[in-house]
C-alpha positions in Angstrom: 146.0 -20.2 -37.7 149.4 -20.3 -39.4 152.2 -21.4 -37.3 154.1 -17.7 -37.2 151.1 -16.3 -36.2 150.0 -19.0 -33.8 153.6 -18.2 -32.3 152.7 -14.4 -31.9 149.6 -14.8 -30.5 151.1 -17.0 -27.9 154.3 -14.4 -27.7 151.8 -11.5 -26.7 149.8 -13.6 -24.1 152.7 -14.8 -22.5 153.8 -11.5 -21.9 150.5 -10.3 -20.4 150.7 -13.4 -18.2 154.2 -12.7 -17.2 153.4 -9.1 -16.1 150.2 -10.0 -14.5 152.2 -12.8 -11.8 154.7 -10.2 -11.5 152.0 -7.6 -10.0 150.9 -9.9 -7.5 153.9 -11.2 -6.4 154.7 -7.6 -5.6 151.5 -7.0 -3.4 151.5 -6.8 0.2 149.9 -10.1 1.7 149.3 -8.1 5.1 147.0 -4.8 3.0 145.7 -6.2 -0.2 144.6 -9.9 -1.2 147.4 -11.7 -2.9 145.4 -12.6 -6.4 144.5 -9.2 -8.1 141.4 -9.3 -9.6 140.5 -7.2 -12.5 141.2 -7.2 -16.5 144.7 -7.0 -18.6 144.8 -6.5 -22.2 148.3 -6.4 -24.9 148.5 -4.4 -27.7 148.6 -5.3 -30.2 147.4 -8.7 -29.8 149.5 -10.0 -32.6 153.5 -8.9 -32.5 156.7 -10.1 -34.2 158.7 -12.4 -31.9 160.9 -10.4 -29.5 158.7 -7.8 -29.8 157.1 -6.4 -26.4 153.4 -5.5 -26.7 151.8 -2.6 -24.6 149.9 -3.8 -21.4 147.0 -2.3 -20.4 145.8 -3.5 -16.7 142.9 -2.2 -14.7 143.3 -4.4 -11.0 140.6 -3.5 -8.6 141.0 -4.8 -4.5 138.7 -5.1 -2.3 139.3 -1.8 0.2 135.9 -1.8 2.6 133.6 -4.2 4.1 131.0 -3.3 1.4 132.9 -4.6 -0.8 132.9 -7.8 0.6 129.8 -8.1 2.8 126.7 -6.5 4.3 126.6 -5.7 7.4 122.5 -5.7 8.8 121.6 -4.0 12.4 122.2 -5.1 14.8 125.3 -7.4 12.8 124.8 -9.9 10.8 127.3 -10.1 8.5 126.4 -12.0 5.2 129.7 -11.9 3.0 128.3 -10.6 -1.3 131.3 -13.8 -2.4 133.1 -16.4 -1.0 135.5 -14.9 1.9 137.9 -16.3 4.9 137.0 -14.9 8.1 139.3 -14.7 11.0 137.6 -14.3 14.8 140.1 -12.7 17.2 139.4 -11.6 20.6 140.1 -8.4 21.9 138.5 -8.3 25.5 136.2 -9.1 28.0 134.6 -7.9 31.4 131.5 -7.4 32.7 131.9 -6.5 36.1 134.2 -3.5 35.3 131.7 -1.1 35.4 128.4 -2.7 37.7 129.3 -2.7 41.3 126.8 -5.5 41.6 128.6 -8.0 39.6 131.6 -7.9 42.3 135.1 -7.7 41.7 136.4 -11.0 40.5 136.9 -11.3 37.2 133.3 -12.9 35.9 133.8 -15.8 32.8 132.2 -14.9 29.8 131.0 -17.5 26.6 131.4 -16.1 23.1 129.9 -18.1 20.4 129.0 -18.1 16.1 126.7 -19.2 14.2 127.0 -19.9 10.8 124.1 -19.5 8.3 121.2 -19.8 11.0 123.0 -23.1 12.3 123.4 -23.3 16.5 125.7 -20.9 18.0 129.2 -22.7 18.7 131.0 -21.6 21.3 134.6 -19.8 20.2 135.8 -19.3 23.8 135.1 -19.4 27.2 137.1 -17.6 30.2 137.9 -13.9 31.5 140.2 -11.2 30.6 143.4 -13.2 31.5 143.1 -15.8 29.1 142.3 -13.2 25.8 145.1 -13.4 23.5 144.3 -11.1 20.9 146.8 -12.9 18.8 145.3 -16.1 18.8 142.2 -16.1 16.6 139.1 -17.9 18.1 137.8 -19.3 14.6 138.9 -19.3 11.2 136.1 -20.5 8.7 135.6 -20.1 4.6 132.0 -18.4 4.8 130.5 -18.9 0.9 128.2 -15.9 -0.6 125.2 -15.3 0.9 125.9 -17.5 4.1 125.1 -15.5 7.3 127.4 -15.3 10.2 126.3 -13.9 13.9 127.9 -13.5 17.3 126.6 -14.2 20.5 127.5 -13.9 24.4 126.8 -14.4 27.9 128.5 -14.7 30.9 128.7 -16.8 34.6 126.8 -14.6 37.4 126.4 -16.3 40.3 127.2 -19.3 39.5 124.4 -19.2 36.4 124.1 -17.8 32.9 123.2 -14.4 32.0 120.5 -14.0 29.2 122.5 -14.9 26.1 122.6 -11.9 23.9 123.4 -11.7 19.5 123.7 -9.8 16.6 120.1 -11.5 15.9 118.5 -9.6 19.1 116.3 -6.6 18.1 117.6 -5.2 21.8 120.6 -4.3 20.1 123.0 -5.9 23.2 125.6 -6.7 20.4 126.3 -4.8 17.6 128.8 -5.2 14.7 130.6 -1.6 14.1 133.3 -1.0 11.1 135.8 1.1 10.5 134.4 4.7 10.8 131.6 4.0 13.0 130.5 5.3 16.7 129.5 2.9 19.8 125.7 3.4 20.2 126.1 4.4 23.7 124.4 7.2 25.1 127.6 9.1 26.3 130.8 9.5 24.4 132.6 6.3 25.5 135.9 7.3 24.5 135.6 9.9 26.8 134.2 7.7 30.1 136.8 6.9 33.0 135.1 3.2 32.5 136.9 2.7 29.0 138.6 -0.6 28.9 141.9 -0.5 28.5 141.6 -3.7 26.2 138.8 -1.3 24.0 140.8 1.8 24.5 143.2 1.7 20.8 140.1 0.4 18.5 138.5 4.4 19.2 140.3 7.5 17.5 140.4 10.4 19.1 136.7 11.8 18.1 135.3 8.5 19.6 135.0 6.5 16.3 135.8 3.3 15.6 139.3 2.8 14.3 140.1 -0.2 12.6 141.1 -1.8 9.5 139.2 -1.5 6.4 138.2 -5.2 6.1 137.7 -5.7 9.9 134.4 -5.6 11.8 133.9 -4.5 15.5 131.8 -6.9 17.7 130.6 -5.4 21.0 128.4 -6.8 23.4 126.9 -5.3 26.7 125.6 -8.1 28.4 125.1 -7.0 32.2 122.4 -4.5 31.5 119.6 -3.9 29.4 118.8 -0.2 30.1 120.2 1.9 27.3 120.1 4.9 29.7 122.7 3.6 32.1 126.0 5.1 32.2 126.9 1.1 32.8 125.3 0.3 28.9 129.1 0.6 27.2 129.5 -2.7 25.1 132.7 -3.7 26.8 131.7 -6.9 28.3 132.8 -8.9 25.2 135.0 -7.5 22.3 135.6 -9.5 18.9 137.3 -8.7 15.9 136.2 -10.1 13.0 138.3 -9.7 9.6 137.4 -10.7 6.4 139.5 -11.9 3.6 139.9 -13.7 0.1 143.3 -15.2 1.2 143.3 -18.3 3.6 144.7 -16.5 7.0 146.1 -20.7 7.4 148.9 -20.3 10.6 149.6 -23.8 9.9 148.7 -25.6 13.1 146.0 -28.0 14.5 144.4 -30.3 12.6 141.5 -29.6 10.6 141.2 -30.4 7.1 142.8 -27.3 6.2 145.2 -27.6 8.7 143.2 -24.5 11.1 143.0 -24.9 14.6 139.2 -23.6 15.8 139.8 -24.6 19.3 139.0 -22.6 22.3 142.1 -20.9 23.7 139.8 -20.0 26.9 140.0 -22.6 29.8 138.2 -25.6 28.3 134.8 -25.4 27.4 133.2 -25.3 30.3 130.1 -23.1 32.6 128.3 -22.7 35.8 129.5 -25.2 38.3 131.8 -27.0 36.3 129.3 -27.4 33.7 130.0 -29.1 30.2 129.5 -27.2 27.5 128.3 -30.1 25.0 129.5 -28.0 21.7 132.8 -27.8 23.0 134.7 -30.6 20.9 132.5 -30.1 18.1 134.8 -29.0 15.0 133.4 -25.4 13.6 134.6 -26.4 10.4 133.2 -29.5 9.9 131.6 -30.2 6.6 
């Protein structure tokens, strides 16, 4: 290629370059991933120097979960490409509605598992030590890779059945944005509501949310659908998917993200050790 032209060429692209970082420096961080993805053209591909060519860009985000993941019944979530998820919790109390569990505040265990692997435990304690800022787990999940949520809690000194988004019982369920609870009753609606649960439902009862974030609800204090008691409000998650690194720049992981529990310890029953407390959930 001769050298004027060679310079052209190199004139037009740089200029299609320059526009293009200039688009995603303007983007939000908080709404809309900060690398655009999508095509950008200049015409005409070959221009006098000083000349500006006409840029044609088409820049597609991702705006739903769908276009990110698949959500299956009860809620697995298996992300279609590589994506960051973020684990938050939200709330948690199982004897708020069942006289029989008591008054006192009951510890509950929530706990992932990543592409069929054992289900690590993300935190462990009651509604006092949820801080919804704090996330529980953040974790690259690659395409195709399954993740699932689990939880139980401490009754009378022992576990409760351990409940997932693997159990055909449908105890936990993953919800997004635009969804309704499975209850039998309108639970936005019941005097029961937790208060914790109360601003992820709109007025009509549905979930509200963002469009990347996924609801995780488990009822794990009864297994009769029927009940009035059946409200998936023992254990609330939020899970939020994204193709930037959420990094907060603590702990001490390889990528400098912090996965430990924020609960008291890892602990159950008795002073019992839980033995996948230490373990790091983003070990390689």
């Amino acid at each position: 290629m001769p050298a004027a032209m060679k310079s052209q060429h190199v004139a037009a692209v740089s200029a299609a370059l320059i526009a293009l970082s200039a688009l995603a420096a303007s983007a939000s961080p908080t709404t809309i991933p900060a690398i655009p993805q999508g095509t950008l053209s200049a015409f005409p591909t070959i221009v006098q120097t000083g000349t500006k060519p006409t840029l044609t860009w088409s820049i597609l985000y991702p705006s739903t979960v769908s276009d990110l993941a698949v959500v299956s019944p009860p809620g697995t979530i298996t992300p279609t490409e590589d994506v960051y998820v973020t684990v938050q919790p939200v709330g948690t109390n199982p004897s708020t509605c069942d006289p029989t569990q008591g008054t006192t505040p009951l510890y509950t265990d929530a706990r992932v598992s990543l592409n069929g692997g054992p289900f690590l435990q993300i935190f462990y304690g009651t509604q006092a030590d949820v801080d919804p800022a704090k996330p529980l787990y953040i974790k690259k999940v690659l395409a195709n890779q399954t993740l699932d949520f689990g939880g139980r809690f401490v009754r009378y000194g022992e576990w409760s059945p351990f409940y997932t988004t693997k159990s055909a019982n449908f105890q936990v369920v993953a919800l997004v944005n635009g969804a309704t609870p499975p209850t039998t009753f309108p639970l936005h609606q019941s005097s029961a509501l937790a208060s914790y649960l109360r601003p992820y439902l709109d007025a009509s009862g549905k979930v509200h949310i963002g469009p990347l974030s996924i609801l995780i609800l488990m009822e794990l204090g009864q297994t009769n659908h029927g009940s009035s008691c059946f409200d998936y409000q023992d254990q609330v998650l939020l899970v939020t998917l994204s193709k930037k690194h959420p990094n907060n720049g603590h702990g001490n992981n390889l990528d400098g993200v912090d996965c430990s529990n924020p609960g008291k310890g890892h602990g159950g029953p008795n002073g019992e050790i839980d033995l996948s407390g230490g373990i790091d959930d983003e070990r390689k």
